[in-house]
GUDO-282344 format. One record per residue (C-alpha): z, y, x; residue in one letter. Coordinates in nm, 2 decimals, padded with zeros to 4 digits. Example, Ala and Ser with C-alpha at 12.3 -4.5 7.8 and 13.67 -1.06 7.14 Angstrom:
2
<atom zz="00.78" yy="-00.45" xx="01.23" type="a"/>
<atom zz="00.71" yy="-00.11" xx="01.37" type="s"/>
***
This chain:
261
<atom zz="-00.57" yy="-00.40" xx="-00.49" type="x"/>
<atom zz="-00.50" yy="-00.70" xx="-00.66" type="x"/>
<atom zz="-00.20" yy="-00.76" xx="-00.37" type="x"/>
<atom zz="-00.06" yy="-00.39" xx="-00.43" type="x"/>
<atom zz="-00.02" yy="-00.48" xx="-00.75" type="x"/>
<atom zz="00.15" yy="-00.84" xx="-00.76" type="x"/>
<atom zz="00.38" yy="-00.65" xx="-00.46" type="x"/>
<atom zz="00.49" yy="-00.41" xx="-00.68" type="x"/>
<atom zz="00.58" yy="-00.66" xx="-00.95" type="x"/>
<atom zz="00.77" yy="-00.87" xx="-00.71" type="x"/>
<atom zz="00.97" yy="-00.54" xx="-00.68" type="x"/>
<atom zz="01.01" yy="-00.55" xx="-01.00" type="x"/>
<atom zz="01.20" yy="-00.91" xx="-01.01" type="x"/>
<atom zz="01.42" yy="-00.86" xx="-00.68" type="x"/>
<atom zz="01.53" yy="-00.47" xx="-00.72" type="x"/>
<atom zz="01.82" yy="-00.41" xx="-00.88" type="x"/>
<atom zz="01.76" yy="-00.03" xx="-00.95" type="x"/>
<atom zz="01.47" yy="-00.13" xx="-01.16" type="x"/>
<atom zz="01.18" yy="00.12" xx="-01.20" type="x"/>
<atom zz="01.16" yy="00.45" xx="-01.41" type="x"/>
<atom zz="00.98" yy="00.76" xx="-01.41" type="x"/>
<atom zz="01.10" yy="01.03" xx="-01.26" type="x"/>
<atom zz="01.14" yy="01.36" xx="-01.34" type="x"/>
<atom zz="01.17" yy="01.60" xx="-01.07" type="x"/>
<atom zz="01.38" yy="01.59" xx="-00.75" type="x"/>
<atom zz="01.66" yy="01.56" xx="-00.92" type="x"/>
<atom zz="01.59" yy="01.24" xx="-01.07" type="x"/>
<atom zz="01.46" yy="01.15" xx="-00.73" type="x"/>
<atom zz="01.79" yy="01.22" xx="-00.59" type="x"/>
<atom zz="02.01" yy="01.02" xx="-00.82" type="x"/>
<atom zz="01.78" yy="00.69" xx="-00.81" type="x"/>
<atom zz="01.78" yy="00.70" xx="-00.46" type="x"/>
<atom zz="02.12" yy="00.76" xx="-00.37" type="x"/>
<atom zz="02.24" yy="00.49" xx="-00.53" type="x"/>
<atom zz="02.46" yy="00.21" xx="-00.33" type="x"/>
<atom zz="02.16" yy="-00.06" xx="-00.19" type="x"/>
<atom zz="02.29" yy="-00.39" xx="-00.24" type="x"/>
<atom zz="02.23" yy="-00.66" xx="00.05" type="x"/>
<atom zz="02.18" yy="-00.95" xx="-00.14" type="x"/>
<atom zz="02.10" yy="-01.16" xx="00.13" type="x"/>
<atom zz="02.33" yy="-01.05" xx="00.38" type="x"/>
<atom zz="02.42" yy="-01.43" xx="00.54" type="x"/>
<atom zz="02.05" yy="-01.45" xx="00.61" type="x"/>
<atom zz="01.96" yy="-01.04" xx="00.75" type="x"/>
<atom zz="02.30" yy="-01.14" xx="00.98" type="x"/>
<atom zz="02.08" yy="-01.45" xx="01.14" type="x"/>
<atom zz="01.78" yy="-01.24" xx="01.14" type="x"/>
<atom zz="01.97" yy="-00.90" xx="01.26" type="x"/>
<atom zz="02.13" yy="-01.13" xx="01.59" type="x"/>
<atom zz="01.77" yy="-01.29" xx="01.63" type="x"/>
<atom zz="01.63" yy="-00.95" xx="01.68" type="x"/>
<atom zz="01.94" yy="-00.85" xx="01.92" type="x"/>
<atom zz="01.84" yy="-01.09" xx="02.14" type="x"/>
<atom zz="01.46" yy="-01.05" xx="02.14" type="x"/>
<atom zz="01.51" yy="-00.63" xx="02.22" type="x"/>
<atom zz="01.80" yy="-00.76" xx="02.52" type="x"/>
<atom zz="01.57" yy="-01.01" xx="02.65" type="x"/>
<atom zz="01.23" yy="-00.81" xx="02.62" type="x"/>
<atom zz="01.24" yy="-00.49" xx="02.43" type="x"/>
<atom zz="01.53" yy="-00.29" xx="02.60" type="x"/>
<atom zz="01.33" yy="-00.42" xx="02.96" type="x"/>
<atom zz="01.04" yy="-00.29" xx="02.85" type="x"/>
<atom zz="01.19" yy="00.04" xx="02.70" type="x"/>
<atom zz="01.35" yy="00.09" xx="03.07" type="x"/>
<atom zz="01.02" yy="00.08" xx="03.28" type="x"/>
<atom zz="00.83" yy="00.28" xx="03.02" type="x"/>
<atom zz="01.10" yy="00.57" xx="03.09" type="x"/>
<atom zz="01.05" yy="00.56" xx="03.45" type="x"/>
<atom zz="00.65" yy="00.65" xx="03.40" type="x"/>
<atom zz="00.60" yy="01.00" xx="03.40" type="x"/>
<atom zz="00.70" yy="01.27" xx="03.19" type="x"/>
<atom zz="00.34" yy="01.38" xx="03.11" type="x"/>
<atom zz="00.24" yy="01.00" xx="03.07" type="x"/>
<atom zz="00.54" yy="00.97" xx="02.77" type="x"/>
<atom zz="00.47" yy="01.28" xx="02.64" type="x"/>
<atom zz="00.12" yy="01.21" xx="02.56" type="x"/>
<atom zz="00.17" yy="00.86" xx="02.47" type="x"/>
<atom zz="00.43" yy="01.02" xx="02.19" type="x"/>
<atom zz="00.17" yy="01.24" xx="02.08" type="x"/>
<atom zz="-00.13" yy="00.98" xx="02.05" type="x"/>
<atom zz="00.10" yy="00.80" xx="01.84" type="x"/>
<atom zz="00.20" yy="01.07" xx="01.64" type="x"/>
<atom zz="-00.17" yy="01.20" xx="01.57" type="x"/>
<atom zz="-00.23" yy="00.78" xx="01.46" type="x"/>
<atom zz="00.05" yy="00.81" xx="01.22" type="x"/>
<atom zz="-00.18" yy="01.09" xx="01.01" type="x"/>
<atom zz="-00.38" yy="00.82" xx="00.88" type="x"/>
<atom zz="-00.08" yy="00.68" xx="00.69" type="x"/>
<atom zz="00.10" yy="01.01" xx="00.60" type="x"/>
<atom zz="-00.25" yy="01.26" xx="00.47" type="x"/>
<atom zz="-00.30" yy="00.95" xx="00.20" type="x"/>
<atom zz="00.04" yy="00.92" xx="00.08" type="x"/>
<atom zz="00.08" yy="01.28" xx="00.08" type="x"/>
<atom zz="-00.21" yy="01.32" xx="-00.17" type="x"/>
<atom zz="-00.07" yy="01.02" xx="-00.37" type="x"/>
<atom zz="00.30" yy="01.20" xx="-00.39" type="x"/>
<atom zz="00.13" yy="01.52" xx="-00.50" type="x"/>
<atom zz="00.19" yy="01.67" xx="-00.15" type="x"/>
<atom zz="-00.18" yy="01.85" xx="-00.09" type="x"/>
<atom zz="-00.03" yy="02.10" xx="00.11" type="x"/>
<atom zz="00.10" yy="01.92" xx="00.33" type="x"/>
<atom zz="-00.24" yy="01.68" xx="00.30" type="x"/>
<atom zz="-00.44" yy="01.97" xx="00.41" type="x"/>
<atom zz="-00.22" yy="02.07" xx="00.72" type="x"/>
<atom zz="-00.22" yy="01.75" xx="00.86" type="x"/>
<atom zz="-00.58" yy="01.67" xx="00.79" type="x"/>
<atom zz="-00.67" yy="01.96" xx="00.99" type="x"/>
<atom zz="-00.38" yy="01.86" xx="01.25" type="x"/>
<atom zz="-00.59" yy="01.50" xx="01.30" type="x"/>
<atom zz="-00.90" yy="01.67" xx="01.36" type="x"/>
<atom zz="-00.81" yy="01.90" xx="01.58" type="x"/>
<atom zz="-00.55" yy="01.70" xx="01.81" type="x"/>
<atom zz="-00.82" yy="01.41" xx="01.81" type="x"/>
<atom zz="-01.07" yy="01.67" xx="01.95" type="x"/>
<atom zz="-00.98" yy="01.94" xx="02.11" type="x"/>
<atom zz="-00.67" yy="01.72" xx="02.21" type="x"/>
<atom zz="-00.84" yy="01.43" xx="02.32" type="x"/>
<atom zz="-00.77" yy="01.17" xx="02.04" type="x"/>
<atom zz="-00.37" yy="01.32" xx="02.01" type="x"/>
<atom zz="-00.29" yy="01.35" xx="02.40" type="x"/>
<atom zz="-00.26" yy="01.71" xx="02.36" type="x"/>
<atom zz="-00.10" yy="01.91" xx="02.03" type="x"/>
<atom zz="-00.32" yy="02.24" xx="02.05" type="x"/>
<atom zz="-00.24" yy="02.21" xx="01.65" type="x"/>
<atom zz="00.10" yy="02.31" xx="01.71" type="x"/>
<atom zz="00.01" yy="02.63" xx="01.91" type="x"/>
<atom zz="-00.26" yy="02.69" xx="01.63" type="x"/>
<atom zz="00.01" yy="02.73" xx="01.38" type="x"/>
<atom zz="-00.02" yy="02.44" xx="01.23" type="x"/>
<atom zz="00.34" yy="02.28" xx="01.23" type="x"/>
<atom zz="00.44" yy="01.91" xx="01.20" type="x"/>
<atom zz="00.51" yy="01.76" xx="00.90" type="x"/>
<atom zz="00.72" yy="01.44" xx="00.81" type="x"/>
<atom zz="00.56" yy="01.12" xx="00.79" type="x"/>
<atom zz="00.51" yy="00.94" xx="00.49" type="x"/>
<atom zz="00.48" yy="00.62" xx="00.42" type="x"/>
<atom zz="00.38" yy="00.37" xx="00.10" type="x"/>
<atom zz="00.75" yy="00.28" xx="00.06" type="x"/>
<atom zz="00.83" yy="00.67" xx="-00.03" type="x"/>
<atom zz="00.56" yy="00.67" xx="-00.25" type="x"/>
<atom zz="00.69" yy="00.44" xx="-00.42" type="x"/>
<atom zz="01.00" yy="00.57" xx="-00.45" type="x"/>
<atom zz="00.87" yy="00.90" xx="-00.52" type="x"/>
<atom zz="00.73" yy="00.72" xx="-00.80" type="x"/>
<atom zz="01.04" yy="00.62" xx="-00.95" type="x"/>
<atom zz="01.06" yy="00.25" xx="-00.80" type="x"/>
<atom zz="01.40" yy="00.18" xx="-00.65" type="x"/>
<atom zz="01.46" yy="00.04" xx="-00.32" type="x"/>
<atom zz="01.58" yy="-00.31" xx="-00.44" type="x"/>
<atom zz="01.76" yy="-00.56" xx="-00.15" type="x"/>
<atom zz="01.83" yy="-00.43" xx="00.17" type="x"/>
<atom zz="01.66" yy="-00.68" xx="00.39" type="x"/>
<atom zz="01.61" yy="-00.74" xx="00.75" type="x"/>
<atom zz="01.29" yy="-00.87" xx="00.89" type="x"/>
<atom zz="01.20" yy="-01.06" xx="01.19" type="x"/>
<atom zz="01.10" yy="-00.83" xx="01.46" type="x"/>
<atom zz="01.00" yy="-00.51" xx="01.27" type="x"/>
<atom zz="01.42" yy="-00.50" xx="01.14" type="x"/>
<atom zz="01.57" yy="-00.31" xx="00.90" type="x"/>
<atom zz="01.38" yy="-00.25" xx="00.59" type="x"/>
<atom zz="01.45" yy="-00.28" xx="00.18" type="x"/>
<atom zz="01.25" yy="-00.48" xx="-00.07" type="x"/>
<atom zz="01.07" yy="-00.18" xx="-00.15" type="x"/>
<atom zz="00.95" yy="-00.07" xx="00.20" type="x"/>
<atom zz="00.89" yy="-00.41" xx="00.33" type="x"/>
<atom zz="00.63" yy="-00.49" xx="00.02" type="x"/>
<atom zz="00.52" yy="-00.17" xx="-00.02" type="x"/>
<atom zz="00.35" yy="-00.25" xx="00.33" type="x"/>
<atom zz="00.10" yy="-00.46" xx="00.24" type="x"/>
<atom zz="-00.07" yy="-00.14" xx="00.14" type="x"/>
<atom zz="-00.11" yy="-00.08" xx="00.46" type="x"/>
<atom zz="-00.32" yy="-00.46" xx="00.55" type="x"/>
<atom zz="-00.48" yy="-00.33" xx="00.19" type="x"/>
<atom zz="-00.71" yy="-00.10" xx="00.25" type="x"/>
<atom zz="-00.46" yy="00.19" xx="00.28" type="x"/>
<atom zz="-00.41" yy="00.23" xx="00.67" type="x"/>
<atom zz="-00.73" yy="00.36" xx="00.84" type="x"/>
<atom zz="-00.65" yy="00.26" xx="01.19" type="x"/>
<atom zz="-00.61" yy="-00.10" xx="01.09" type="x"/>
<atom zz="-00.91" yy="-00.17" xx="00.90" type="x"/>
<atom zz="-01.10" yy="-00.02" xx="01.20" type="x"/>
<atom zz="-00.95" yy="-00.24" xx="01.43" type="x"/>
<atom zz="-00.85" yy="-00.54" xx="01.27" type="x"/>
<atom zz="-01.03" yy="-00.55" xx="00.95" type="x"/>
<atom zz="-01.39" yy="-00.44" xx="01.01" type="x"/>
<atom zz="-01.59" yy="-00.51" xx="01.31" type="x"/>
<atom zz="-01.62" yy="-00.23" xx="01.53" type="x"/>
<atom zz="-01.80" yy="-00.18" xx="01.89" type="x"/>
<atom zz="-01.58" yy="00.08" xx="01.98" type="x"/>
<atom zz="-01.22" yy="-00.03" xx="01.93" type="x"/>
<atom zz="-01.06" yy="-00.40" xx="01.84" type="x"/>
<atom zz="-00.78" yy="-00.55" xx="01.73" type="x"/>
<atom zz="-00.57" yy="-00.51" xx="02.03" type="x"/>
<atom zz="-00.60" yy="-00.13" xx="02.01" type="x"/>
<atom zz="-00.38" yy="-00.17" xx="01.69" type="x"/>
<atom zz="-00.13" yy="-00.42" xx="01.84" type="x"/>
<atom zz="-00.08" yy="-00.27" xx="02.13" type="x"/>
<atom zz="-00.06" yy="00.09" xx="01.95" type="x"/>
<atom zz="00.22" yy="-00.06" xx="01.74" type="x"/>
<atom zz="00.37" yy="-00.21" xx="02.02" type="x"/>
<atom zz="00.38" yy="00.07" xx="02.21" type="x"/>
<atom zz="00.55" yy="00.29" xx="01.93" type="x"/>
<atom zz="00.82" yy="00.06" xx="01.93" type="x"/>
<atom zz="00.85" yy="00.05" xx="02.29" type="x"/>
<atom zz="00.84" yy="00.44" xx="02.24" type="x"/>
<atom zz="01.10" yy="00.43" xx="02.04" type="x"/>
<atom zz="01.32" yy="00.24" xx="02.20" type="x"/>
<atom zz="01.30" yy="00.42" xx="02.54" type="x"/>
<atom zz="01.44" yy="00.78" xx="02.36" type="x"/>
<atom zz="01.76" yy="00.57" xx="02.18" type="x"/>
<atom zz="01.89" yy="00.34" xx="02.48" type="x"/>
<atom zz="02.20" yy="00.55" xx="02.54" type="x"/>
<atom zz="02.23" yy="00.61" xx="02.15" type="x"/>
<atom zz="02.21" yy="00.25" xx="02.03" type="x"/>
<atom zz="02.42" yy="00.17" xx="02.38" type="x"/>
<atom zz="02.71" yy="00.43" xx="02.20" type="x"/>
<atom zz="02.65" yy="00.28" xx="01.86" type="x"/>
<atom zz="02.72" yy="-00.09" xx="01.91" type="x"/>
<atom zz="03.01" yy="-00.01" xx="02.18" type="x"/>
<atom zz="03.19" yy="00.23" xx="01.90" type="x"/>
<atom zz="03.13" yy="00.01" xx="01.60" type="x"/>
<atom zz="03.33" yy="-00.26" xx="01.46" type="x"/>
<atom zz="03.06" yy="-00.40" xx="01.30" type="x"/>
<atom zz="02.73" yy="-00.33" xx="01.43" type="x"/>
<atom zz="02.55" yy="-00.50" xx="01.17" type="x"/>
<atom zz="02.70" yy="-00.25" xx="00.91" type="x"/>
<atom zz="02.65" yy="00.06" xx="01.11" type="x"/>
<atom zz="02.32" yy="-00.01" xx="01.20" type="x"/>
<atom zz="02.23" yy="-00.06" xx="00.79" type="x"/>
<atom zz="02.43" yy="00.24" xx="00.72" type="x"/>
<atom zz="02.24" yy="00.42" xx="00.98" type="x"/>
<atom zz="01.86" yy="00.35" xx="00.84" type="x"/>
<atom zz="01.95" yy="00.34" xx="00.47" type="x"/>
<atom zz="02.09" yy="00.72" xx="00.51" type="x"/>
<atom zz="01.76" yy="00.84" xx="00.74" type="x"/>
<atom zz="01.55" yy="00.62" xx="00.46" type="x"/>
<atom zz="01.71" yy="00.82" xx="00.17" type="x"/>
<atom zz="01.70" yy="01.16" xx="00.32" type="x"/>
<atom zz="01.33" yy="01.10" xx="00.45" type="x"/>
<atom zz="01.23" yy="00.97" xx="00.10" type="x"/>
<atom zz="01.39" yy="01.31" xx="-00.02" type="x"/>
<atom zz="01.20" yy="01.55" xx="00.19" type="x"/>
<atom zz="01.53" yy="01.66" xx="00.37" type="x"/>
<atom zz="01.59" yy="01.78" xx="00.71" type="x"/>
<atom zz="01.95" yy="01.78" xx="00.67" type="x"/>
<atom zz="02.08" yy="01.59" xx="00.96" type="x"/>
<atom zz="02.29" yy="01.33" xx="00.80" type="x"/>
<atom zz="02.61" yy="01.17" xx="00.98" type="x"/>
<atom zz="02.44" yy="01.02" xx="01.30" type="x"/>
<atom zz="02.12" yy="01.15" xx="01.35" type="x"/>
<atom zz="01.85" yy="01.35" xx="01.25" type="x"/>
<atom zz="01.56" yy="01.36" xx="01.00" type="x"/>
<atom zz="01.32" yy="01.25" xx="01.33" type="x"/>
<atom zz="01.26" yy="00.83" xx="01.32" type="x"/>
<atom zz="01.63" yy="00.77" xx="01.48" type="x"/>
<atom zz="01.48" yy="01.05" xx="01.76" type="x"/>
<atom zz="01.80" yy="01.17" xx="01.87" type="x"/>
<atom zz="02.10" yy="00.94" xx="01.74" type="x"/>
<atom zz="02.41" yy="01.09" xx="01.76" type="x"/>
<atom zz="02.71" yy="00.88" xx="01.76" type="x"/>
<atom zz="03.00" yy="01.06" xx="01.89" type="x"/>
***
């Protein structure tokens, strides 16, 4: 706890849009529609080409041979994921005031880890029982009234703001069930490379369904860099705001289906 809390005074110190209550979605709207500034934009450029050439060298590879497995293989692998990413979103849904949505995807864990064999399988779905989006520390924290400071760009994981990136330490807190399990707590039944390689594999995941979009992106941009930023600042605000409006280039579905023509 004691971490959460000097995090969210860093935020404080580095955001520019400060912190205020807010009042409604309105509110909500204006604080985060605000220009995000990228105060360290020498330094995200170094970081941003570092991470070019670790997903050319390893990442885009890897994306490639996971699409040739099969369909059924992907699909599940998508869906175990998915199911994991409950434990993040039914807690922040309940801090953001969100029971309804707590509720549906509580009972969306337990019955895709049963009866769908730990998430392979969304019987949930077909029960009525509809997906909803993910949430995340950051947008409770902006739901909260605290702005998204400095864009910044971190090794590996890659875009973020000052806001998202601190916000999680939450998650190596206490707040994400799957890693205290695994990493934190010492468990006969899974261990710490269950989370790695679960993490792994999302990004791998997610790279494999946005080769051809990223592909179109960089060759139509002047300034890849830029469009990239543009790109996950506009899905960060509209997932922040609940919205399934598609916005510009893709859709409200973790950069899903990018479009870029």
């Amino acid at each position: 706890m004691k971490k959460i809390l000097l995090a969210i005074i860093f935020i404080f110190t580095i955001s520019g849009n400060g912190f205020a209550a807010s009042e409604g979605s309105e509110d909500l709207s204006k604080n985060n529609n605000k220009p995000v500034n990228d105060c360290f934009e020498g330094l995200n450029r170094g970081i941003f080409a570092f991470n070019k050439a670790l997903d050319d060298a390893i990442v885009e590879p890897l994306a490639k041979g996971y699409r040739k497995l099969p369909s059924p293989i992907r699909t599940g692998t998508s869906n175990v994921l998915d199911n994991l990413g409950n434990l993040i979103t039914i807690p922040n849904n309940i801090l953001q005031g969100q029971l309804g949505s707590a509720g549906i995807n509580s009972l969306r864990l337990l019955i895709n880890t049963t009866i769908g064999i730990v998430g392979i399988f969304d019987p949930a779905t077909s029960f009525g029982l509809e997906k909803n989006g993910k949430e995340d520390y950051g947008q409770t924290l902006a739901s909260w009234g605290v702005g998204p400071g400095c864009y910044i760009v971190l090794p590996i994981l890659g875009p973020s703001t000052a806001r998202d990136a601190v916000a999680s330490i939450a998650s190596f807190s206490g707040g994400d069930p799957w890693y205290n399990i695994t990493v934190r707590n010492d468990t006969h039944y899974v261990a710490d490379f269950d989370y790695y390689a679960s993490r792994v594999t999302k990004g791998v995941d997610f790279r494999s369904k946005n080769i051809e979009a990223f592909d179109n992106l960089e060759k139509n941009s002047m300034d890849f860099y830029a469009s990239v930023k543009s790109l996950y600042l506009q899905d960060r605000r509209q997932k922040i705001l609940n919205s399934k409006r598609i916005i510009d280039t893709l859709d409200d579905s973790d950069w899903e289906e990018i479009e870029t023509n």
